[in-house]
mmJSON file of the N, C-alpha and C atoms, coordinates in Angstrom:
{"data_MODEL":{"atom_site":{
"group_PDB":["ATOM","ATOM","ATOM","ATOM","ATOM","ATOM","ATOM","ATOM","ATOM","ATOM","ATOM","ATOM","ATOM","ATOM","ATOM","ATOM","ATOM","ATOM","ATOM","ATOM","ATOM","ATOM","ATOM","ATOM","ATOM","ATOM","ATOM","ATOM","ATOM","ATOM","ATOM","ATOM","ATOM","ATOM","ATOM","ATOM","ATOM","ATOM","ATOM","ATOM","ATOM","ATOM","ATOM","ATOM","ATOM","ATOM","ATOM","ATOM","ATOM","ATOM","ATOM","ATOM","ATOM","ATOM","ATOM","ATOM","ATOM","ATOM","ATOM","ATOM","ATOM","ATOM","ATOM","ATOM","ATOM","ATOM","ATOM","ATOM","ATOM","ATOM","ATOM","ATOM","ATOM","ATOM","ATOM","ATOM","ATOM","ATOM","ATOM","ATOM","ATOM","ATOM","ATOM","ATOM","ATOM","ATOM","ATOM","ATOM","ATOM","ATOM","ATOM","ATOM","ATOM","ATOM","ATOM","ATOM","ATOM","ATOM","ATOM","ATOM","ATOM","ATOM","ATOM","ATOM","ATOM","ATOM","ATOM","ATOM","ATOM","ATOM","ATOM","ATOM","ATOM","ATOM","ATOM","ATOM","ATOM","ATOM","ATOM","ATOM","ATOM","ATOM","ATOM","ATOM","ATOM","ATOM","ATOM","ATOM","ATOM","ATOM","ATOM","ATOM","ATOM","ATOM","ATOM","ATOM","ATOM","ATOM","ATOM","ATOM","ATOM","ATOM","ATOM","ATOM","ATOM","ATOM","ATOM","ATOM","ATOM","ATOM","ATOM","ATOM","ATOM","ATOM","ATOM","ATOM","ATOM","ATOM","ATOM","ATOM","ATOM","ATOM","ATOM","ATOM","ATOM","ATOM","ATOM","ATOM","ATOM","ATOM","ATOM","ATOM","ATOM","ATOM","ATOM","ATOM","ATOM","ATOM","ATOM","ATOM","ATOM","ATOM","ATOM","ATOM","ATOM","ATOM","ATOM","ATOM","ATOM","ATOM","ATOM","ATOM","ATOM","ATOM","ATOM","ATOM","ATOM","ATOM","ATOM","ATOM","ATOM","ATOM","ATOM","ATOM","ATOM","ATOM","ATOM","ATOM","ATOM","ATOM","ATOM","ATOM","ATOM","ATOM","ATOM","ATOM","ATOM","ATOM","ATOM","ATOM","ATOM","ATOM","ATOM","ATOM","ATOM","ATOM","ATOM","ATOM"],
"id":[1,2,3,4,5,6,7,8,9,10,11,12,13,14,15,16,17,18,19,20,21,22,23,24,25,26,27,28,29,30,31,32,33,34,35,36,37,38,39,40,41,42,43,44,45,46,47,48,49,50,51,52,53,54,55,56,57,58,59,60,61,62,63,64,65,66,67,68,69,70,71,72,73,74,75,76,77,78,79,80,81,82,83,84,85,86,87,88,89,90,91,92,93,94,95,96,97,98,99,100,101,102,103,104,105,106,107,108,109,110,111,112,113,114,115,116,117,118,119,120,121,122,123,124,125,126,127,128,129,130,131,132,133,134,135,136,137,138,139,140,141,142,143,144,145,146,147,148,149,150,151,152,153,154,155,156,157,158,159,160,161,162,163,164,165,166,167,168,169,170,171,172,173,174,175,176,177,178,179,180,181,182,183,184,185,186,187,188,189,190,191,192,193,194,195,196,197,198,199,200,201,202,203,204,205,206,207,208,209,210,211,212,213,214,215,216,217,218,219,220,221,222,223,224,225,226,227,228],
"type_symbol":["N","C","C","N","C","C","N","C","C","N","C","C","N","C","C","N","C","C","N","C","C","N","C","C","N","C","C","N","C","C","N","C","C","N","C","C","N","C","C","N","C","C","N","C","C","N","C","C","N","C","C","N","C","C","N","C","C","N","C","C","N","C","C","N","C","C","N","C","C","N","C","C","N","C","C","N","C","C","N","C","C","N","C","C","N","C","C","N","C","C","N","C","C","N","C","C","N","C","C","N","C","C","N","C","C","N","C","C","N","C","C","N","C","C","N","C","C","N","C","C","N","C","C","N","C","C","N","C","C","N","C","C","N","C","C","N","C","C","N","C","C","N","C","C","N","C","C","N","C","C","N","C","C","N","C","C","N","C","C","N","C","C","N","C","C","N","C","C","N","C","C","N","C","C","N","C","C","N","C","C","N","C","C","N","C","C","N","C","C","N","C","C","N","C","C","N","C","C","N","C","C","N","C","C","N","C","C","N","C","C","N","C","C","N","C","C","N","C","C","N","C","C","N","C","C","N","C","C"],
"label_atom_id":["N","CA","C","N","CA","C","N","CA","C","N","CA","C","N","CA","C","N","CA","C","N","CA","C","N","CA","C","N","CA","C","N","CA","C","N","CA","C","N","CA","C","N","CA","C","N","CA","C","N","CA","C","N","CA","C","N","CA","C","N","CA","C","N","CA","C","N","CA","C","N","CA","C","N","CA","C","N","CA","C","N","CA","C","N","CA","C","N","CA","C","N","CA","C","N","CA","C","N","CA","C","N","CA","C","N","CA","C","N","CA","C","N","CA","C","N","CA","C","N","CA","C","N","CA","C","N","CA","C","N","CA","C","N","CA","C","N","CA","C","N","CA","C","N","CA","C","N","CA","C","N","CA","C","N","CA","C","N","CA","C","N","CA","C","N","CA","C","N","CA","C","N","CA","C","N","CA","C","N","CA","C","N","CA","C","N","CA","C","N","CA","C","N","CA","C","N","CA","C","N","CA","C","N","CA","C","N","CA","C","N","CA","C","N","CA","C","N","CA","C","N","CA","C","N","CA","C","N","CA","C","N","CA","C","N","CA","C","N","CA","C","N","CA","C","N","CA","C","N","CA","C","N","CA","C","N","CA","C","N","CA","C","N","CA","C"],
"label_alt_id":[null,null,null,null,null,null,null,null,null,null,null,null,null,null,null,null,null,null,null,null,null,null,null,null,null,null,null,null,null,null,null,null,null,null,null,null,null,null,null,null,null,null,null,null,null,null,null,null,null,null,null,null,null,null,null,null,null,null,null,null,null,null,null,null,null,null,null,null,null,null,null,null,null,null,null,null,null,null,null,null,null,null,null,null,null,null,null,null,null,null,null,null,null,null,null,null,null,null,null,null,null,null,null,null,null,null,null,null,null,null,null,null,null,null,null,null,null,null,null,null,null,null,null,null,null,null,null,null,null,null,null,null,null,null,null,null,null,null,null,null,null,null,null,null,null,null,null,null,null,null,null,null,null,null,null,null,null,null,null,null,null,null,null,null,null,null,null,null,null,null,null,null,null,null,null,null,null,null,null,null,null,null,null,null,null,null,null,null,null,null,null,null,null,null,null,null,null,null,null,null,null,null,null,null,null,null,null,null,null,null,null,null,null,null,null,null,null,null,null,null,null,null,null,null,null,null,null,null],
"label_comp_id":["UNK","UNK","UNK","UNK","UNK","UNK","UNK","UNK","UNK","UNK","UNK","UNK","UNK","UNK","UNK","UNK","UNK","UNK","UNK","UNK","UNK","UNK","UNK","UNK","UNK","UNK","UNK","UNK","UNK","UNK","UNK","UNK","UNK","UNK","UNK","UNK","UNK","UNK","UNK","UNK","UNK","UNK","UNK","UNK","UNK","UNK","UNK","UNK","UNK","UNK","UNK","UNK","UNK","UNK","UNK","UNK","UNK","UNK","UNK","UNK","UNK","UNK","UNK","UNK","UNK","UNK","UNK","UNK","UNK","UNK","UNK","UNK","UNK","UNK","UNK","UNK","UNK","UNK","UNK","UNK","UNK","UNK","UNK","UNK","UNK","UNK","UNK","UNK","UNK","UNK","UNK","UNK","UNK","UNK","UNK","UNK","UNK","UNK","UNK","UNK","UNK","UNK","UNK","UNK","UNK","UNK","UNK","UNK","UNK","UNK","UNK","UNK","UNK","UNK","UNK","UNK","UNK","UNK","UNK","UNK","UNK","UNK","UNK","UNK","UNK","UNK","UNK","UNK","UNK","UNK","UNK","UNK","UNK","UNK","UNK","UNK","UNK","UNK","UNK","UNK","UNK","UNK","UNK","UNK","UNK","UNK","UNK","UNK","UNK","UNK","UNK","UNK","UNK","UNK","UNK","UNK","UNK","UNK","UNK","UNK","UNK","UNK","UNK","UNK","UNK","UNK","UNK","UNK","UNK","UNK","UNK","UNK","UNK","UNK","UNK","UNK","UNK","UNK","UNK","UNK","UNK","UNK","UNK","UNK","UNK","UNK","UNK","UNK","UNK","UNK","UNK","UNK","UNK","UNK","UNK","UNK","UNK","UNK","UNK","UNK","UNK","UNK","UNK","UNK","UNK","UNK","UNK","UNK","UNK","UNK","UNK","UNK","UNK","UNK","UNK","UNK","UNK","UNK","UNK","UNK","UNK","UNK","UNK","UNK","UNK","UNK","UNK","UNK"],
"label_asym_id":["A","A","A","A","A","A","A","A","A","A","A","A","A","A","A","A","A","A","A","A","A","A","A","A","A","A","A","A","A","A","A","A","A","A","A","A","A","A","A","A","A","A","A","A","A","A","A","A","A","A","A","A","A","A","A","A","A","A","A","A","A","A","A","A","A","A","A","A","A","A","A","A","A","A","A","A","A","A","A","A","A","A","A","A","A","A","A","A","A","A","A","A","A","A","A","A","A","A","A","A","A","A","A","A","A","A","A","A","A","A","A","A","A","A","A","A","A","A","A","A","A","A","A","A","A","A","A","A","A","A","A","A","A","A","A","A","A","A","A","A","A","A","A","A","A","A","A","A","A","A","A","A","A","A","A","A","A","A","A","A","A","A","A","A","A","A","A","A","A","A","A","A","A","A","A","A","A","A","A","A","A","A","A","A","A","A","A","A","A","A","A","A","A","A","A","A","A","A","A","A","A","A","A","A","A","A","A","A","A","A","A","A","A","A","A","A","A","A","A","A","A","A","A","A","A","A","A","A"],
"label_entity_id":["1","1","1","1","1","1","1","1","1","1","1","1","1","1","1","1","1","1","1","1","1","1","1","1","1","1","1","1","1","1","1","1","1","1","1","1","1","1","1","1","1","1","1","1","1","1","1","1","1","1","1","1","1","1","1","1","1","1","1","1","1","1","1","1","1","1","1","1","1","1","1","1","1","1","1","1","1","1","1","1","1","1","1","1","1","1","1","1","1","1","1","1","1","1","1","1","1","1","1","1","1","1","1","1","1","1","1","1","1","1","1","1","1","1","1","1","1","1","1","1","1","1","1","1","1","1","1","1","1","1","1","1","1","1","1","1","1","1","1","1","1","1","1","1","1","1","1","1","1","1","1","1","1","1","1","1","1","1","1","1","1","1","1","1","1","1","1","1","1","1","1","1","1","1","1","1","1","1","1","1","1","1","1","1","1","1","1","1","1","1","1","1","1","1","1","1","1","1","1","1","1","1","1","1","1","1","1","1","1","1","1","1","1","1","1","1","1","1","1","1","1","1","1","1","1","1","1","1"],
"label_seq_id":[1,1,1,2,2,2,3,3,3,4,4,4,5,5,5,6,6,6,7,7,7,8,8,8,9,9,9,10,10,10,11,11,11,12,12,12,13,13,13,14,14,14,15,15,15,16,16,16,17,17,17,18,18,18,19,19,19,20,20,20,21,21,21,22,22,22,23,23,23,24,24,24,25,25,25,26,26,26,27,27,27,28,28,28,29,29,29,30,30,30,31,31,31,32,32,32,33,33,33,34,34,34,35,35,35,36,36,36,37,37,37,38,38,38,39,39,39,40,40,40,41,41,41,42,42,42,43,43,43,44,44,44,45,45,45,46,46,46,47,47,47,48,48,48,49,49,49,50,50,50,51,51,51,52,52,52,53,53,53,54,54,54,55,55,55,56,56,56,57,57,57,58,58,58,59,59,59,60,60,60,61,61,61,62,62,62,63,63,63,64,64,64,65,65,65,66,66,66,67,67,67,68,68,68,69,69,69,70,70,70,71,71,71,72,72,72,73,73,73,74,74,74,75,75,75,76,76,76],
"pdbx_PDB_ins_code":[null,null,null,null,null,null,null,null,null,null,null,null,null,null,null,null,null,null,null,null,null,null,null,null,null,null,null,null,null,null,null,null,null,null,null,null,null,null,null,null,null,null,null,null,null,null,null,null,null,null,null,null,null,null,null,null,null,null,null,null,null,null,null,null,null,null,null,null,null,null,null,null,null,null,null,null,null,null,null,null,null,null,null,null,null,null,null,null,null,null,null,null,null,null,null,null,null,null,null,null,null,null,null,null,null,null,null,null,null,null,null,null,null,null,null,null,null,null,null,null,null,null,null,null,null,null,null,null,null,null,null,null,null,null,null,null,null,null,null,null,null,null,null,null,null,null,null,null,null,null,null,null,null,null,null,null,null,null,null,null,null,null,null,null,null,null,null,null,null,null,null,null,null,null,null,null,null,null,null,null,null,null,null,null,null,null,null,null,null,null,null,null,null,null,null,null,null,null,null,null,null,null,null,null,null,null,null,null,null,null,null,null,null,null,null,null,null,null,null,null,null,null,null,null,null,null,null,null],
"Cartn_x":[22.406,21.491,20.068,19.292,18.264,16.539,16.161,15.006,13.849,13.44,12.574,11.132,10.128,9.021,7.712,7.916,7.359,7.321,8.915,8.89,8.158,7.335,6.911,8.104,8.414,9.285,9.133,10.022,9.421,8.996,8.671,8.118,8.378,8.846,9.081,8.065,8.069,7.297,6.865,6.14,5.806,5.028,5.078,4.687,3.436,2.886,1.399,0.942,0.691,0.689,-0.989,-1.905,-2.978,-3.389,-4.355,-5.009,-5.782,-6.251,-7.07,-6.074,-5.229,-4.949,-6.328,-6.245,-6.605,-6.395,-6.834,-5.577,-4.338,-4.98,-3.572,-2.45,-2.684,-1.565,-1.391,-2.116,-1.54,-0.64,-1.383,-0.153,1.084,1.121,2.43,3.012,2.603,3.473,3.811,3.459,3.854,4.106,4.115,4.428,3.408,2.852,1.607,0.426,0.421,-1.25,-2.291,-3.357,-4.431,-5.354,-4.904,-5.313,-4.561,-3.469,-2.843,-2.565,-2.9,-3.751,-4.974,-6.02,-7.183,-6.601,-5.937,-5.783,-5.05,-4.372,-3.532,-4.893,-5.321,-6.388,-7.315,-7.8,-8.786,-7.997,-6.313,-5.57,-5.364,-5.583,-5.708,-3.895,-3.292,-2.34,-1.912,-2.852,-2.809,-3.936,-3.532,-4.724,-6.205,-7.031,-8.526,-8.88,-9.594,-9.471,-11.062,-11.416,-12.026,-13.438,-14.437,-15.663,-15.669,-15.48,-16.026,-17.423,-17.855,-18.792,-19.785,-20.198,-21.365,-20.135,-19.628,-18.568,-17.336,-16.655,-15.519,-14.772,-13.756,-12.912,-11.458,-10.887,-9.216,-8.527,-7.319,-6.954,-6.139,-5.879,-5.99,-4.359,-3.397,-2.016,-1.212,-1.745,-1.275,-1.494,-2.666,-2.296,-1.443,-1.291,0.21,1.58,1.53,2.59,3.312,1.981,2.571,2.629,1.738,2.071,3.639,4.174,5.209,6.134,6.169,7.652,7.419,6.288,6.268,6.697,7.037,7.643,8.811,9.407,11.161,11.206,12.967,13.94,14.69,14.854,15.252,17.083,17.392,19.637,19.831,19.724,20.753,22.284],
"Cartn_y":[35.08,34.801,35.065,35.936,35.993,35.206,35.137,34.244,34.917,34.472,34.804,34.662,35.822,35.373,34.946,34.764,34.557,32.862,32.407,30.883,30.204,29.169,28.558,27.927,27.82,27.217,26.046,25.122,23.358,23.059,22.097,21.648,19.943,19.89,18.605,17.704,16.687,15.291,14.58,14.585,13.861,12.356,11.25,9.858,10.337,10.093,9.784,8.253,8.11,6.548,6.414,5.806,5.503,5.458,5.54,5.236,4.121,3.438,1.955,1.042,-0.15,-0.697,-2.207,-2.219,-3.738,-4.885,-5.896,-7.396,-7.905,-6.942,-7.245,-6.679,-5.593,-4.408,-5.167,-5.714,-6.315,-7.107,-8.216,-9.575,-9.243,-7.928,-7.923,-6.96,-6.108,-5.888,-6.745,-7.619,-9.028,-9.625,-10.06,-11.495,-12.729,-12.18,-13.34,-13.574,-14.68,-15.076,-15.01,-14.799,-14.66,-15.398,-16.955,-17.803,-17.487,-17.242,-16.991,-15.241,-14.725,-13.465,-13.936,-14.379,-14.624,-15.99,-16.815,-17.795,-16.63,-15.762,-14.826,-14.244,-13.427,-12.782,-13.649,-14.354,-15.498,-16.077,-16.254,-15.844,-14.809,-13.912,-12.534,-12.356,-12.478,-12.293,-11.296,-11.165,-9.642,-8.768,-7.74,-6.676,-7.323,-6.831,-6.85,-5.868,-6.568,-5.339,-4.322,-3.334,-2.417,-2.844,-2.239,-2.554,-1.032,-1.15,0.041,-0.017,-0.823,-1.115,-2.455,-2.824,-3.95,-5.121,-5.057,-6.08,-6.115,-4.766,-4.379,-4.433,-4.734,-4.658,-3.685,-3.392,-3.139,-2.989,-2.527,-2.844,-1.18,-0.707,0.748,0.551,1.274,0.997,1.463,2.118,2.787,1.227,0.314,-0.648,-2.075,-1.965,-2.947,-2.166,-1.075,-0.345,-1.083,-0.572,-1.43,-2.825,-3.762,-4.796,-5.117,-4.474,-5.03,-4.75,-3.66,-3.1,-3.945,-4.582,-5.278,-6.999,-6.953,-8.421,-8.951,-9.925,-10.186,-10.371,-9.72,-9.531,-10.258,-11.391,-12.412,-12.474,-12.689,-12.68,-14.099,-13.762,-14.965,-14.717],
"Cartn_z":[-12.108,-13.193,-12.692,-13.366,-12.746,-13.625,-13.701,-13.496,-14.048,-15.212,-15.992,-15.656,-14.837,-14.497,-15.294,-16.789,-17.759,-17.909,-17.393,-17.175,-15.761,-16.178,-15.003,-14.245,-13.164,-11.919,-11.869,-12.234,-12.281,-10.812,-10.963,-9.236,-9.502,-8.075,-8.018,-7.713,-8.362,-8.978,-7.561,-6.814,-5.508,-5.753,-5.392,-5.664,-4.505,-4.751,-3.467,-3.633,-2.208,-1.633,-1.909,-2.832,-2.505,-0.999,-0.855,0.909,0.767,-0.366,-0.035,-1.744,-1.238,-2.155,-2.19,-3.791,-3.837,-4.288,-3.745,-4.24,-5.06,-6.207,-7.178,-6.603,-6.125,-5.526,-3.798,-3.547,-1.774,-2.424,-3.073,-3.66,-4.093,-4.74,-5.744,-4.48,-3.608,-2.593,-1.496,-0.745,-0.204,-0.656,-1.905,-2.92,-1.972,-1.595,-0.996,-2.028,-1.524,-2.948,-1.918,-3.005,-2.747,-1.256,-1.411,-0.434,1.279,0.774,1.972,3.23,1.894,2.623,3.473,2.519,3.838,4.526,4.518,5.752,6.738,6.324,7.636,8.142,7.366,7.655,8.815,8.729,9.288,10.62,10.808,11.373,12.445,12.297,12.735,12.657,11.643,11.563,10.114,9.869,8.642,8.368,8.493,8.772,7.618,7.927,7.223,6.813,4.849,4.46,4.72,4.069,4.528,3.017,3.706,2.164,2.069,0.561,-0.265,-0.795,-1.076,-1.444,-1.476,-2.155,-1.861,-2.442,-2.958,-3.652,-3.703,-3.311,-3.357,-1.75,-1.566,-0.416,-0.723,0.789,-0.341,1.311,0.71,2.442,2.314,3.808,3.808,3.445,2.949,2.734,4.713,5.109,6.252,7.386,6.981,7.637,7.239,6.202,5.741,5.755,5.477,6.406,7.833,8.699,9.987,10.187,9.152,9.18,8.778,7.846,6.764,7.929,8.538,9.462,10.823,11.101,12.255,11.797,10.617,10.236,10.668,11.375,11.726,9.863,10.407,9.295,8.866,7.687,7.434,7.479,8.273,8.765,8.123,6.232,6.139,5.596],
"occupancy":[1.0,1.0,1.0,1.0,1.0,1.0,1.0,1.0,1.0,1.0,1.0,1.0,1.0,1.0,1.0,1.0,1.0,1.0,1.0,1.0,1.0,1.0,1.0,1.0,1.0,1.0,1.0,1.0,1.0,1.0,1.0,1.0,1.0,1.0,1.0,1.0,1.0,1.0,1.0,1.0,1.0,1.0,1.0,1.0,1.0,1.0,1.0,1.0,1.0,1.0,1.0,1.0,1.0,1.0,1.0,1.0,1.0,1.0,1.0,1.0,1.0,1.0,1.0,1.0,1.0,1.0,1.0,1.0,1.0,1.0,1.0,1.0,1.0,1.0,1.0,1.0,1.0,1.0,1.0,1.0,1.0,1.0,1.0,1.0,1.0,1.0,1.0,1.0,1.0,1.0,1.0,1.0,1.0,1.0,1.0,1.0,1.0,1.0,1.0,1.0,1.0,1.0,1.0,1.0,1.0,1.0,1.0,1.0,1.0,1.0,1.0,1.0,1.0,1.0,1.0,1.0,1.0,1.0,1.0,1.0,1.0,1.0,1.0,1.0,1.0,1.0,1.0,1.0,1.0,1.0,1.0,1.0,1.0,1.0,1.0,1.0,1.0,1.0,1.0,1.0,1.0,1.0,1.0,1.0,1.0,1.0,1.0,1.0,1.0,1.0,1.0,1.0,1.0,1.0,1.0,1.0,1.0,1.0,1.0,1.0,1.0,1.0,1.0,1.0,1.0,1.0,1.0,1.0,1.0,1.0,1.0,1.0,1.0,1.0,1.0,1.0,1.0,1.0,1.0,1.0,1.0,1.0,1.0,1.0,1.0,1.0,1.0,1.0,1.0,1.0,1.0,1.0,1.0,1.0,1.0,1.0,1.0,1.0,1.0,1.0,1.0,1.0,1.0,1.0,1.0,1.0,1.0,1.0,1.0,1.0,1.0,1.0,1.0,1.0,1.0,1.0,1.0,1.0,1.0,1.0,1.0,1.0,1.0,1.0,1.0,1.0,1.0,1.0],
"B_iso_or_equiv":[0.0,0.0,0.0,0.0,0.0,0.0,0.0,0.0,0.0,0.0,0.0,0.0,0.0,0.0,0.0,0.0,0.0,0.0,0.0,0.0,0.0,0.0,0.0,0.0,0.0,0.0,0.0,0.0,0.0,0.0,0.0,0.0,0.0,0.0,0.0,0.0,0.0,0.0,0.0,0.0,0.0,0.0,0.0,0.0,0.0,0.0,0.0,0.0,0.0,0.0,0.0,0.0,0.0,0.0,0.0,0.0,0.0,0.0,0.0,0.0,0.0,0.0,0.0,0.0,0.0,0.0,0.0,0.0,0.0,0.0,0.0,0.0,0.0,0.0,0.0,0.0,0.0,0.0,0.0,0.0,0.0,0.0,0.0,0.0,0.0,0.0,0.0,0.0,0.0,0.0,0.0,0.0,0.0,0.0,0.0,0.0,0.0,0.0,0.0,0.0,0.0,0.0,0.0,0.0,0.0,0.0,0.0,0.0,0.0,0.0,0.0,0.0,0.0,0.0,0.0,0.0,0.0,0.0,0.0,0.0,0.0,0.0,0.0,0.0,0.0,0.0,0.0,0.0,0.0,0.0,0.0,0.0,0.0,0.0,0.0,0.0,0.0,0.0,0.0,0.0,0.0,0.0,0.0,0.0,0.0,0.0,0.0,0.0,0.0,0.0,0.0,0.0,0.0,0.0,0.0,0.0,0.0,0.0,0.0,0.0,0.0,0.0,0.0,0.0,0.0,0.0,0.0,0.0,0.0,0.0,0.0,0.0,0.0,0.0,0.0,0.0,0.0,0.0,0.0,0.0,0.0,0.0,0.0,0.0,0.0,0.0,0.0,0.0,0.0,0.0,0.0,0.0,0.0,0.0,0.0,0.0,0.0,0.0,0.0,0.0,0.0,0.0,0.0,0.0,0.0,0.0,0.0,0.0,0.0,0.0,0.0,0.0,0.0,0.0,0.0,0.0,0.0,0.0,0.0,0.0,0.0,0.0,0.0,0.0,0.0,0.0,0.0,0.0],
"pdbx_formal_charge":[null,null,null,null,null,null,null,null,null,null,null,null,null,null,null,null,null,null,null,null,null,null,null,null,null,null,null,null,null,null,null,null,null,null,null,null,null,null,null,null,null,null,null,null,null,null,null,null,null,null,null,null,null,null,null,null,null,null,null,null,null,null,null,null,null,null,null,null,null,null,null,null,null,null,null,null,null,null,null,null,null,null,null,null,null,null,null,null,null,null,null,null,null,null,null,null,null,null,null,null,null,null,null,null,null,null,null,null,null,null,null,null,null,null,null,null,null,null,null,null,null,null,null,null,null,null,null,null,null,null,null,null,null,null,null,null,null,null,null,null,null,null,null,null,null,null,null,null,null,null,null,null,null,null,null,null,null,null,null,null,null,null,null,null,null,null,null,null,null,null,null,null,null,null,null,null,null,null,null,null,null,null,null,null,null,null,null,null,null,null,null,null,null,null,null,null,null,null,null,null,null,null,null,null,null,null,null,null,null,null,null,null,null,null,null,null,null,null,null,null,null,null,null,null,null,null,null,null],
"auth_seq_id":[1,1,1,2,2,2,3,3,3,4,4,4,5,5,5,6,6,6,7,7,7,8,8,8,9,9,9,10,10,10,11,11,11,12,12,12,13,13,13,14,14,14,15,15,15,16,16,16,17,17,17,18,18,18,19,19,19,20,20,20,21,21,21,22,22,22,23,23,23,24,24,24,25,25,25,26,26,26,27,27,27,28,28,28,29,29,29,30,30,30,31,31,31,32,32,32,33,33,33,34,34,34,35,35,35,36,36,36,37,37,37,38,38,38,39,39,39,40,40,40,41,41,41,42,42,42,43,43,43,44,44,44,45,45,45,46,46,46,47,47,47,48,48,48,49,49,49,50,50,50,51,51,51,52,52,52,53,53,53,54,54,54,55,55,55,56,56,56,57,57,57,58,58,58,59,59,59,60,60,60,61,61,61,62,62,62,63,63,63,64,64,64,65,65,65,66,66,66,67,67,67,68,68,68,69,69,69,70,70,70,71,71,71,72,72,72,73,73,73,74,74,74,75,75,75,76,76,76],
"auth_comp_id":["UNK","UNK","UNK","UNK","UNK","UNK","UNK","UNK","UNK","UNK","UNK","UNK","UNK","UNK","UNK","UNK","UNK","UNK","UNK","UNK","UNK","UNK","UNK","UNK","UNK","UNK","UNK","UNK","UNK","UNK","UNK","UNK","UNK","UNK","UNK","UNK","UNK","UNK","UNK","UNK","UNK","UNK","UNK","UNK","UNK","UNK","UNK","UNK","UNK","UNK","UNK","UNK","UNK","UNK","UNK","UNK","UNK","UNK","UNK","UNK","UNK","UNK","UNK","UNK","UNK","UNK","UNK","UNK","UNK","UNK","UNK","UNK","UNK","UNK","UNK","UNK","UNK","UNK","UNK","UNK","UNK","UNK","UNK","UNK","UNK","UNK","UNK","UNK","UNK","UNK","UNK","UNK","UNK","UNK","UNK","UNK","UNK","UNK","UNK","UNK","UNK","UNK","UNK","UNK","UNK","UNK","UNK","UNK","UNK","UNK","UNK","UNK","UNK","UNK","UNK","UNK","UNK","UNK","UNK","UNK","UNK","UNK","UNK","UNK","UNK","UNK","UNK","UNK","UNK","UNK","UNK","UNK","UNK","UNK","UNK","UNK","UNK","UNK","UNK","UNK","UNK","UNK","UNK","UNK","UNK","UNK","UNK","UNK","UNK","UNK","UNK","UNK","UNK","UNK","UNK","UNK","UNK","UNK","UNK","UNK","UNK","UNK","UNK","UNK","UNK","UNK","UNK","UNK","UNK","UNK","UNK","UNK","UNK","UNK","UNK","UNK","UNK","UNK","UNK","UNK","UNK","UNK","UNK","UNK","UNK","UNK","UNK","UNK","UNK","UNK","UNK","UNK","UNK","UNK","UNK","UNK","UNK","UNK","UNK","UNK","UNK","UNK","UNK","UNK","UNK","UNK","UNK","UNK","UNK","UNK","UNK","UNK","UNK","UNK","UNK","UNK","UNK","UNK","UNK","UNK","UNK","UNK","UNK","UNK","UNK","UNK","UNK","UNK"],
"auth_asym_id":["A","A","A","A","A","A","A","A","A","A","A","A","A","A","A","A","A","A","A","A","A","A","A","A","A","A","A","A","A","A","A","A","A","A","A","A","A","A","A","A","A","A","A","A","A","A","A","A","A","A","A","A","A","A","A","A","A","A","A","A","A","A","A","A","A","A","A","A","A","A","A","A","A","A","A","A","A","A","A","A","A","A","A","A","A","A","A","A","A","A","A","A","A","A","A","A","A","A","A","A","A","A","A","A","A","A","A","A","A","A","A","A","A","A","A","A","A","A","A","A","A","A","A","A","A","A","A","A","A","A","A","A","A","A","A","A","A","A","A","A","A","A","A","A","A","A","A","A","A","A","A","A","A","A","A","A","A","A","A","A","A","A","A","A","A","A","A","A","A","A","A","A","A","A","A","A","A","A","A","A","A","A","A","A","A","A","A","A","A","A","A","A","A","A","A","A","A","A","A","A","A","A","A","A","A","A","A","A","A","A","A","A","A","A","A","A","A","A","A","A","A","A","A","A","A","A","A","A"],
"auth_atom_id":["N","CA","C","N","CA","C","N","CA","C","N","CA","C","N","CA","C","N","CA","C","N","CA","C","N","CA","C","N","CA","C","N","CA","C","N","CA","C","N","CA","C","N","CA","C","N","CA","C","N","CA","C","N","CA","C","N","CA","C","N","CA","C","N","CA","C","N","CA","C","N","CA","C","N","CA","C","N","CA","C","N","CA","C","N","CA","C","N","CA","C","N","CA","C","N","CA","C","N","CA","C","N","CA","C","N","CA","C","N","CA","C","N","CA","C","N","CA","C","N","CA","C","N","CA","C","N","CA","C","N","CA","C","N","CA","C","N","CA","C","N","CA","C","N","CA","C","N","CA","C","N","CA","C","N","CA","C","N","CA","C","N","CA","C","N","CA","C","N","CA","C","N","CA","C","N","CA","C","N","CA","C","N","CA","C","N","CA","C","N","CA","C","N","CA","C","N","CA","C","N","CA","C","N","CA","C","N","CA","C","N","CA","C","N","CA","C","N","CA","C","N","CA","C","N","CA","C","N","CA","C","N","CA","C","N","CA","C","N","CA","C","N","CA","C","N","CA","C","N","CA","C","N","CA","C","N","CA","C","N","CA","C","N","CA","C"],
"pdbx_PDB_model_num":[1,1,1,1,1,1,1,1,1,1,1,1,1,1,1,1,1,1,1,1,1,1,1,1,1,1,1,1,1,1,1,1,1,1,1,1,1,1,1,1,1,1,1,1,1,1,1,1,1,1,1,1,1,1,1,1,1,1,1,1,1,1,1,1,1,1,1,1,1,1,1,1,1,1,1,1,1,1,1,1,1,1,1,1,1,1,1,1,1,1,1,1,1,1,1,1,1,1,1,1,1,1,1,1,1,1,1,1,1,1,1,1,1,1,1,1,1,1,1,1,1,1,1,1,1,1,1,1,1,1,1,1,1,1,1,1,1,1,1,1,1,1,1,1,1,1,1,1,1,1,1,1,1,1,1,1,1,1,1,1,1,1,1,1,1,1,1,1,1,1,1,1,1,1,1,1,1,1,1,1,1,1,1,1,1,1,1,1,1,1,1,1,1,1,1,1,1,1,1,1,1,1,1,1,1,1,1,1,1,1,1,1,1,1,1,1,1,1,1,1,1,1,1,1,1,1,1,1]
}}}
């Protein structure tokens, strides 16, 4: 069967990972609240997030990445 060069060639659909998430999107990917992000944080037990701006923070996704895979794995 040959292939009509008049038709465009579908292309497959790629998800791209943001590079700076912010709070709503940390919480709902940890299921952590708000308070307990910064007590980790303050902690030094979860990454810190980054300023975008004069008001804005977000945290880079490449570093909850390694946070999330450096978590023990719950064996119940």
């Amino acid at each position: 069967m040959q292939r009509n060069p008049s038709v465009p060639t579908p292309r497959r659909t790629e998800v791209v990972t943001p590079l700076f998430l912010r709070m709503p999107t940390v919480m709902r990917m940890t299921g952590l609240g708000r308070s307990t992000i910064y007590r980790l944080i303050a902690e030094h037990k979860f990454p810190s997030p980054v300023r975008l701006g004069p008001r804005a923070v977000a945290w880079r996704s490449s570093d909850l990445d390694e946070w999330s895979e450096a978590r023990p794995v719950a064996a119940h």
